[in-house]
MARDOPA-763082 format. One record per residue (C-alpha): residue number from 1; residue in one letter; x, y, z negated. Coordinates in pm, whole numbers. Layout:
BEGIN
  resi  resn       X       Y       Z
   NUM     A       X       Y       Z
...
***
This chain:
BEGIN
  resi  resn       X       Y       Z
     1     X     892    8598    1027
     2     X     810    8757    1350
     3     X    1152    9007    1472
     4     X    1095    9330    1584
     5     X    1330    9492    1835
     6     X    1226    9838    1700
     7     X    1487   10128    1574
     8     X    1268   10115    1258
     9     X    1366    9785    1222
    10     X    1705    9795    1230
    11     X    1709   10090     947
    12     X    1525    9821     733
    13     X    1827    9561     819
    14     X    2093    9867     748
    15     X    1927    9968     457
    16     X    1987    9553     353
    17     X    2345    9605     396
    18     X    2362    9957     201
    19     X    2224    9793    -118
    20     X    2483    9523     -67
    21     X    2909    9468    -112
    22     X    2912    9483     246
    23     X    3021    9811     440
    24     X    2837    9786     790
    25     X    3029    9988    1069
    26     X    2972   10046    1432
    27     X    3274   10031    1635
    28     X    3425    9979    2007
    29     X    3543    9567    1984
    30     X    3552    9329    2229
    31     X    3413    9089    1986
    32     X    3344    8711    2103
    33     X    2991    8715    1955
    34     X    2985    9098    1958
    35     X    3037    9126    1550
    36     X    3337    9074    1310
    37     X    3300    8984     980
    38     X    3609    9066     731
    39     X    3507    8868     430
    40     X    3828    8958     222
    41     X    3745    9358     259
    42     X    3328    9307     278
    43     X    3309    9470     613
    44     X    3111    9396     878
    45     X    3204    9580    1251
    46     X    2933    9542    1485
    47     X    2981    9698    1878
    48     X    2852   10022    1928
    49     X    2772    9996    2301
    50     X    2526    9712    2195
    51     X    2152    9701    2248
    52     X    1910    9766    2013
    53     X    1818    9405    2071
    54     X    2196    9299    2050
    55     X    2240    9480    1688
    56     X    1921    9357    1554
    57     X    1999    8985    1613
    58     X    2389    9047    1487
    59     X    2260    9195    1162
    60     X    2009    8894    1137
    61     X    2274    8657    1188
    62     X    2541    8780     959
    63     X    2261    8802     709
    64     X    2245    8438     745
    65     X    2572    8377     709
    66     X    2730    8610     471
    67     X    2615    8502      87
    68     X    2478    8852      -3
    69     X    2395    8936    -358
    70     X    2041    9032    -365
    71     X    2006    9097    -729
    72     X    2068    9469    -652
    73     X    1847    9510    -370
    74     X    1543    9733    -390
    75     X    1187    9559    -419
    76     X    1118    9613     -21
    77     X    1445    9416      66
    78     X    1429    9197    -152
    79     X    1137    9092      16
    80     X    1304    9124     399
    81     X    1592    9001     285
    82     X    1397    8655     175
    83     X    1197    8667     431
    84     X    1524    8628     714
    85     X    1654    8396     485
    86     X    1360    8216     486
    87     X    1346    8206     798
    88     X    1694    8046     850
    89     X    1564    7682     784
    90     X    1290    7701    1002
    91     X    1495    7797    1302
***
């Protein structure tokens, strides 16, 4: 799966998170890998003064990482969402 670093693109990773148990927030940190992810409360807290760039490839990471339930998603993300995850073994 080819990334884009587009705005539109990260709406389509948002929207991911939306349909999920996950609350996605944008918020001042000084973050190691510039995210936080509280497992116990489903949050996610990504820097604010990232780049687009930067907040594309935390979303795709966390989306990795984090087991997200899927079963809820709508038919588009369901598709993205394999798609990334997909994409994890091959990178």
């Amino acid at each position: 799966m080819e990334v884009k670093y587009t705005k539109h693109f990260l709406n389509k990773l948002e929207d991911i998170f939306a349909e999920s148990d996950y609350t996605l927030r944008y918020e001042k940190g000084n973050f190691k890998s510039g995210y936080c992810v509280l497992n116990q409360s489903k949050i996610v807290v990504i820097n604010k003064y990232y780049t687009l760039e930067g907040k594309i490839s935390c979303l795709l990471d966390i989306i990795k990482e984090v087991e997200l339930d899927s079963s809820g998603f709508s038919e588009k993300n369901q598709k993205l969402f394999k798609n990334i995850i997909e994409n994890k073994a091959t990178s």
